[in-house]
C-alpha positions as CSV (number, residue, x, y, z in Angstrom):
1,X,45.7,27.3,1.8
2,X,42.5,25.3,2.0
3,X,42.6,21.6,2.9
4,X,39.7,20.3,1.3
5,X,41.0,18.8,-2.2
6,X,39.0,18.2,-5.4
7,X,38.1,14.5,-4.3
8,X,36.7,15.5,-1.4
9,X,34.2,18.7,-3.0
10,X,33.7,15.8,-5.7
11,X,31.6,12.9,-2.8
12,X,29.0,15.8,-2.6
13,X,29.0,17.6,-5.9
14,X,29.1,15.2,-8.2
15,X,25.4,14.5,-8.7
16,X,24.3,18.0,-8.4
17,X,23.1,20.5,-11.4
18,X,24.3,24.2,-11.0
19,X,22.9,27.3,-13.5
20,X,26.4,29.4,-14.0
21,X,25.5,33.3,-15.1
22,X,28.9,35.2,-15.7
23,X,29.5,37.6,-18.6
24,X,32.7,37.7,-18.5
25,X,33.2,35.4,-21.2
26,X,37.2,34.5,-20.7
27,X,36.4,33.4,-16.9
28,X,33.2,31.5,-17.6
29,X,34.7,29.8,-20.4
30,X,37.7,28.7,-17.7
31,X,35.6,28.2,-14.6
32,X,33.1,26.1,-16.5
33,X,36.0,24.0,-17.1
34,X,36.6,24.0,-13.7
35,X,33.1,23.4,-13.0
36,X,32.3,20.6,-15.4
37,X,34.8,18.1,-13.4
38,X,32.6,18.5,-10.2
39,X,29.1,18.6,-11.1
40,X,27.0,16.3,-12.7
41,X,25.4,19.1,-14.7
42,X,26.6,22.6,-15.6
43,X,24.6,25.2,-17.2
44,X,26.0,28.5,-18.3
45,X,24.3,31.5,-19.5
46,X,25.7,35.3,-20.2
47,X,23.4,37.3,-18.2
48,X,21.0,37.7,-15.1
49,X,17.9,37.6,-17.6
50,X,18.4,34.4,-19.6
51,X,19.8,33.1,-15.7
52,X,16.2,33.7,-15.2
53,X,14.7,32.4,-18.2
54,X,16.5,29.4,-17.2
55,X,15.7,28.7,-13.9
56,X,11.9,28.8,-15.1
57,X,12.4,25.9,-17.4
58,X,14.5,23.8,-15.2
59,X,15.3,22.9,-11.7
60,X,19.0,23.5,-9.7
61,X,20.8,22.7,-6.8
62,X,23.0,25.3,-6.6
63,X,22.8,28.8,-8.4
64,X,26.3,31.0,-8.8
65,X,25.7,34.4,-10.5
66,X,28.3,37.5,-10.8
67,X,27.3,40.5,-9.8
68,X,27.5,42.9,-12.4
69,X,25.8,41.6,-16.1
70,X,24.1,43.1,-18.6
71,X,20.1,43.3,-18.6
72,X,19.6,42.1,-15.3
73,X,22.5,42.1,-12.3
74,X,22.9,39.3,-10.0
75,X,21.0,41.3,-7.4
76,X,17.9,41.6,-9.1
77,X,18.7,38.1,-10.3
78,X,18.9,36.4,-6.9
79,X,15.6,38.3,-6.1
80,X,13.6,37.1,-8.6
81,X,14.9,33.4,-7.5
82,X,14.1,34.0,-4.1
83,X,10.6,34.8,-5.5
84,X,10.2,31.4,-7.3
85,X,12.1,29.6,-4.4
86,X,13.2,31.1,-1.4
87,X,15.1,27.6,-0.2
88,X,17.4,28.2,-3.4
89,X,20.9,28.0,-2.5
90,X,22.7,30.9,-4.6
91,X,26.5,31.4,-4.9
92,X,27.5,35.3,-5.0
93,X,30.6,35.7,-7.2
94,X,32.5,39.5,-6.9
95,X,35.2,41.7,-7.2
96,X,33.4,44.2,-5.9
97,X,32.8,44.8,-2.2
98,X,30.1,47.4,-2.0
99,X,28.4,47.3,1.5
100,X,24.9,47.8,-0.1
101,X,24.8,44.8,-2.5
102,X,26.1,43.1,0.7
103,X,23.4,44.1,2.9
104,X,20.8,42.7,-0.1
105,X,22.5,39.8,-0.1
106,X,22.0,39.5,3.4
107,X,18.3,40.3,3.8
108,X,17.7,37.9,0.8
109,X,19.4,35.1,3.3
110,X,22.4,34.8,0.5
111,X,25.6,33.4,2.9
112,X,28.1,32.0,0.2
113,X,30.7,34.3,-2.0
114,X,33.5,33.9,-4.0
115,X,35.7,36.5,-4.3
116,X,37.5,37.9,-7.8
117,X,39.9,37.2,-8.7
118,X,39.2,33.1,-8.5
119,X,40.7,31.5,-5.7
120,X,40.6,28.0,-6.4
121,X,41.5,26.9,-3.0
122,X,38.8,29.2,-1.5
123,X,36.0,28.1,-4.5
124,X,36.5,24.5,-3.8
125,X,36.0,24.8,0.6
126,X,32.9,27.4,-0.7
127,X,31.7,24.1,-2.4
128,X,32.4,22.0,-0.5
129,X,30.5,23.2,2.2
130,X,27.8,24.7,0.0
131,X,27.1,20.9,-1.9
132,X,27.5,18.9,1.7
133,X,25.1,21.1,3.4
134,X,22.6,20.6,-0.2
135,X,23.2,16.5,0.0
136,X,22.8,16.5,3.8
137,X,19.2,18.0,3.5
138,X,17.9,16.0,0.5
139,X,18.9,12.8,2.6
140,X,17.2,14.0,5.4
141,X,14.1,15.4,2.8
142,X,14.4,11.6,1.5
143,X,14.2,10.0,4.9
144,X,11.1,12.0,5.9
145,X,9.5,10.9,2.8
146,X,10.4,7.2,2.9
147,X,9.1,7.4,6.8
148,X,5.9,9.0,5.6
149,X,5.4,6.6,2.8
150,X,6.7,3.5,5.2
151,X,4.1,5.0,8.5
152,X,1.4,4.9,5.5
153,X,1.8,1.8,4.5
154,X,1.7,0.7,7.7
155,X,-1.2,1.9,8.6
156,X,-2.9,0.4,5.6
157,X,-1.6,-2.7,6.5
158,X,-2.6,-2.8,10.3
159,X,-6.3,-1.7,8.9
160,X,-6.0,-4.9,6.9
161,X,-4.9,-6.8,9.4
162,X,-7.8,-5.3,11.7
163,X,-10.5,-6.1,8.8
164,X,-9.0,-10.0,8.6
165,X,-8.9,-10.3,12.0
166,X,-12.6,-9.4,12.8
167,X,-13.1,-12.2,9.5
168,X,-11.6,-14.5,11.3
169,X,-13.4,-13.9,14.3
170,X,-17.0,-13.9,13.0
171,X,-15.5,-16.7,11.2
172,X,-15.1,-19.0,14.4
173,X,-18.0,-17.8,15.5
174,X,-20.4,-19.4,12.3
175,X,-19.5,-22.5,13.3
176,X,-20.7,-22.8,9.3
177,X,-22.2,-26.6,9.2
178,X,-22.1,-28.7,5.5
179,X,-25.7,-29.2,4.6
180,X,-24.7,-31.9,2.1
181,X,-23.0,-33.6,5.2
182,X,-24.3,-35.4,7.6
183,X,-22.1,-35.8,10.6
184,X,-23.5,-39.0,11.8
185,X,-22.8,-40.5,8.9
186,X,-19.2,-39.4,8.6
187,X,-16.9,-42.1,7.6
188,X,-13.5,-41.8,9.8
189,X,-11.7,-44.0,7.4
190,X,-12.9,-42.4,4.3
191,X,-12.0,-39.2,6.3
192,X,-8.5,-39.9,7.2
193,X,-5.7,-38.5,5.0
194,X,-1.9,-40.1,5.3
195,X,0.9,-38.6,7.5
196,X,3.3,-38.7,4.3
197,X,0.0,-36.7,2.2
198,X,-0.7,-34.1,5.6
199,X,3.4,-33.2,5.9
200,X,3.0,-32.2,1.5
201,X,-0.3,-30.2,2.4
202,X,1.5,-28.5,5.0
203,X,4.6,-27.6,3.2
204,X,1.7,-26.3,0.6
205,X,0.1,-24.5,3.3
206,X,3.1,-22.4,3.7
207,X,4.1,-21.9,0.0
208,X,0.6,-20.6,-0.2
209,X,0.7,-18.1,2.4
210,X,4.4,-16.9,1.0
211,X,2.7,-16.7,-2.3
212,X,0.0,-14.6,-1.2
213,X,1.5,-12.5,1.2
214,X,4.4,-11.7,-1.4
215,X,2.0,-10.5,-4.0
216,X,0.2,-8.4,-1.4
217,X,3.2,-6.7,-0.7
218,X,4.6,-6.8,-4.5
219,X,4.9,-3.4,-6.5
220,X,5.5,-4.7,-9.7
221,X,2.7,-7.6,-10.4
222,X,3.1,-9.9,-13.3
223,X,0.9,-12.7,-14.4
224,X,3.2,-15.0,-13.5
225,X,3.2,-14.3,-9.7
226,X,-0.1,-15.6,-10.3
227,X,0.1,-17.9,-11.3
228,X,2.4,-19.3,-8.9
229,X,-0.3,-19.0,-6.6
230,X,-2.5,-20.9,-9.0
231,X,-0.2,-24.1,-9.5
232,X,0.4,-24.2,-5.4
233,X,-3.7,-24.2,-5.2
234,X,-3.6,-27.2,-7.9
235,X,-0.4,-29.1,-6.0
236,X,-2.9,-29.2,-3.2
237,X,-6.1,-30.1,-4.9
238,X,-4.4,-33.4,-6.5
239,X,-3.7,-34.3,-2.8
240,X,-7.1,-34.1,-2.0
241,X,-8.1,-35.6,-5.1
242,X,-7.1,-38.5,-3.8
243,X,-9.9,-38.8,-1.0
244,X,-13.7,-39.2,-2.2
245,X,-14.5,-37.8,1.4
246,X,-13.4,-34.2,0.1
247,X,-14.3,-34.5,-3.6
248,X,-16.1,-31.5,-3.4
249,X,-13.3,-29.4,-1.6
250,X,-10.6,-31.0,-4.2
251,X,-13.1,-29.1,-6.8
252,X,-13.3,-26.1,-5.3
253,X,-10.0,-25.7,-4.7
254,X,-8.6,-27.0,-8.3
255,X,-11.4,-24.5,-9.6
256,X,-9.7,-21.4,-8.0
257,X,-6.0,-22.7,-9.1
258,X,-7.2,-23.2,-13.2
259,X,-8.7,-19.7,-12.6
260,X,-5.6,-17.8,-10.9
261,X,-3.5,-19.9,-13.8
262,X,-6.0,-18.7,-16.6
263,X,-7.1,-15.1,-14.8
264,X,-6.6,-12.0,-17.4
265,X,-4.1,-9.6,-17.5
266,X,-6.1,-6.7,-16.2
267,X,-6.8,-8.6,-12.9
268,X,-3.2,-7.5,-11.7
269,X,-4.6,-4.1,-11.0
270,X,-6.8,-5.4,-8.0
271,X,-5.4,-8.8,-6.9
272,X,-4.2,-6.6,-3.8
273,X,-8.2,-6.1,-3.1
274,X,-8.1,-9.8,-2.8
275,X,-5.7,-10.2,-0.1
276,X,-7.5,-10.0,3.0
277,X,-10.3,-12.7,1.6
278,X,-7.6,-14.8,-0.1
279,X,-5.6,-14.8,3.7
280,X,-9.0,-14.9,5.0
281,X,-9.3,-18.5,3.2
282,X,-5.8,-19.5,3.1
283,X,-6.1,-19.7,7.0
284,X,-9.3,-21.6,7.3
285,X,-7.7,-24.3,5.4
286,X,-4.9,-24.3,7.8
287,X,-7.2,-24.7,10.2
288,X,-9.4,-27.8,8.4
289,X,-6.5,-29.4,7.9
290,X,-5.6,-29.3,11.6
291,X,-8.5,-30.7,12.5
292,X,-8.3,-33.3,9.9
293,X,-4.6,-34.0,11.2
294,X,-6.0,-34.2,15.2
295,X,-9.3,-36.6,13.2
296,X,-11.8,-34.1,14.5
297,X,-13.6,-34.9,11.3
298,X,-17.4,-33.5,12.4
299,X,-15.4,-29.9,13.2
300,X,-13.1,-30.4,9.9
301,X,-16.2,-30.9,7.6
302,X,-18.5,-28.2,9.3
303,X,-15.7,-25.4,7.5
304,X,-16.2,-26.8,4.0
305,X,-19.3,-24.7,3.6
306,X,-17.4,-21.7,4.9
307,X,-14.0,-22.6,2.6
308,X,-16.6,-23.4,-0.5
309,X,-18.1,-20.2,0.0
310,X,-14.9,-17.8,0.2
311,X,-13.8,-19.8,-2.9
312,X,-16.1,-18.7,-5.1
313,X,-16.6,-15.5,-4.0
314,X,-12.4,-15.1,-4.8
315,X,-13.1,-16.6,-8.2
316,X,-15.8,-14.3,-9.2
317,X,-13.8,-11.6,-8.7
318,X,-10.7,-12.5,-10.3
319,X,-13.0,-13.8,-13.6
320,X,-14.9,-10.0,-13.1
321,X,-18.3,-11.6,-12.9
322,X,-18.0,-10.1,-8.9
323,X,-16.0,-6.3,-8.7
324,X,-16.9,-4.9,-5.6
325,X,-15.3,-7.2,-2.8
326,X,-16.6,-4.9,0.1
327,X,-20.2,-6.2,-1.1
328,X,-18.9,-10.0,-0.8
329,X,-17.5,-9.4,2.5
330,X,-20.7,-7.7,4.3
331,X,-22.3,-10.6,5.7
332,X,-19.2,-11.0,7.8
């Protein structure tokens, strides 16, 4: 007497489709039965042809076929399967034990049988095994797949990150100056921003990058991740607002948050070609307002041209009047 019980076939069957082909319409009617409490899906069919017909139309797990059926046997059966898929896993069920149907069986790589008369005991360890070995495989088919996806991903992520860093580097070589600005005539008390105002555009700082690095990553884009974005870009431009000394930063930067907050519906499709400009950006204003924070004022307003710039390149895209970013990004 087997051990395996019903519960156990049932953690490995149960999601699994099988294509049933037995004439013998008193023991398909009660092994179908039998069959419907352990898969997820049970098709049953009288014959080796209509087997066929449907195994064309639709996609198994597991195939069990008698032997001996009208039209077309479970030999010729299993070879035609074999033909379409030769990973198929087939079930041989017979009361017959004729050496030559075993020896097909064998050359078409067909290991599993169930004996006639039905042994329930024996059917249910023949499952068992059959439907473990079938989950076992599509968990390791899904892990290859999710690596492959995952090692692609990566790699189009490190080529991002190789593309922003060489930004950033021929960003801090520019050493981009104002022209409006004359840094002999900078004003350090104009120039100064509060403690209490630097701690809010720092938290900012960080809410931005989260923003932006979330919809990078994001699958499912709505507008409203967007905007997000664009109210954390105004949060910031009513700090600045608040010092004439960066009026026309505080411009820029509200400009880019009424556009995120007001950007069409079709700009979702390539907000992702953004990232690397719009991290490009976000960490230039980190570093002005570093220097700002440490009052290096002449370094702080020689990257407003550079920040002004990257601005409005990022709003041209989003409002479509700019679509090919690789163009924007060439001088760098």
């Amino acid at each position: 007497m087997s051990s395996i019980t019903t519960d156990q076939t049932l953690n490995f069957t149960k999601d699994l489709k099988i294509l049933y082909a037995e004439d013998d319409l008193e023991l398909q009617a009660q092994t179908k039965e039998f069959f419907e409490v352990l898969f997820n899906s049970v098709t049953v069919v009288n014959d080796g042809e209509k087997a066929l017909e449907q195994y064309r139309n639709e996609e198994f797990d597991i195939v069990i076929s008698d032997i001996i059926m009208p039209i077309m046997n479970g030999v010729e059966l299993s070879k035609k399967i074999r033909e379409i898929n030769p990973e198929q896993c087939i079930i041989i069920v017979s009361a017959y034990n004729d050496p030559n149907h075993l020896l097909e069986f064998i050359n078409l790589n067909i290991r599993q049988f169930i004996q006639k008369p039905i042994d329930i005991d024996n059917m249910l360890e023949t499952l068992y095994y059959t439907s473990k070995m079938i989950v076992n495989e599509n968990m390791v088919q899904e892990y290859r797949i999710s690596l492959e996806r995952s090692n692609k991903e990566l790699t189009q992520k490190n080529e991002e990150l190789k593309s922003l860093v060489r930004i950033l580097d021929s960003k801090l070589l520019q050493n981009v100056k104002n022209p409006d600005i004359n840094s002999e005539d900078i004003n350090e008390d104009s120039s100064s921003i509060s403690s209490e105002h630097l701690t809010e555009l720092k938290e900012l700082e960080t809410d931005i990058s989260g923003a932006a690095v979330l919809i990078s990553l994001s699958r499912h884009l709505n507008i409203k991740n967007i905007q997000v974005l664009g109210n954390l870009f105004l949060s910031y431009a009513n700090i600045l607002e608040k010092y004439d000394a960066y009026s026309s930063l505080h411009q820029k930067v509200k400009e880019l948050g009424d556009t995120l907050n007001t950007a069409p519906q079709t700009f979702i499709e390539r907000i992702k070609d953004l990232s690397i400009l719009l991290e490009s950006f976000i960490y230039v204003l980190r570093m002005w307002k570093g220097k700002v924070a440490q009052k290096e004022f002449k370094n702080a307003y020689e990257l407003h041209a550079s920040m002004i710039n990257d601005i409005a390149t990022i709003i041209s895209i989003i409002d479509g009047s700019q679509k090919d970013i690789e163009t924007q990004m060439e001088f760098f």
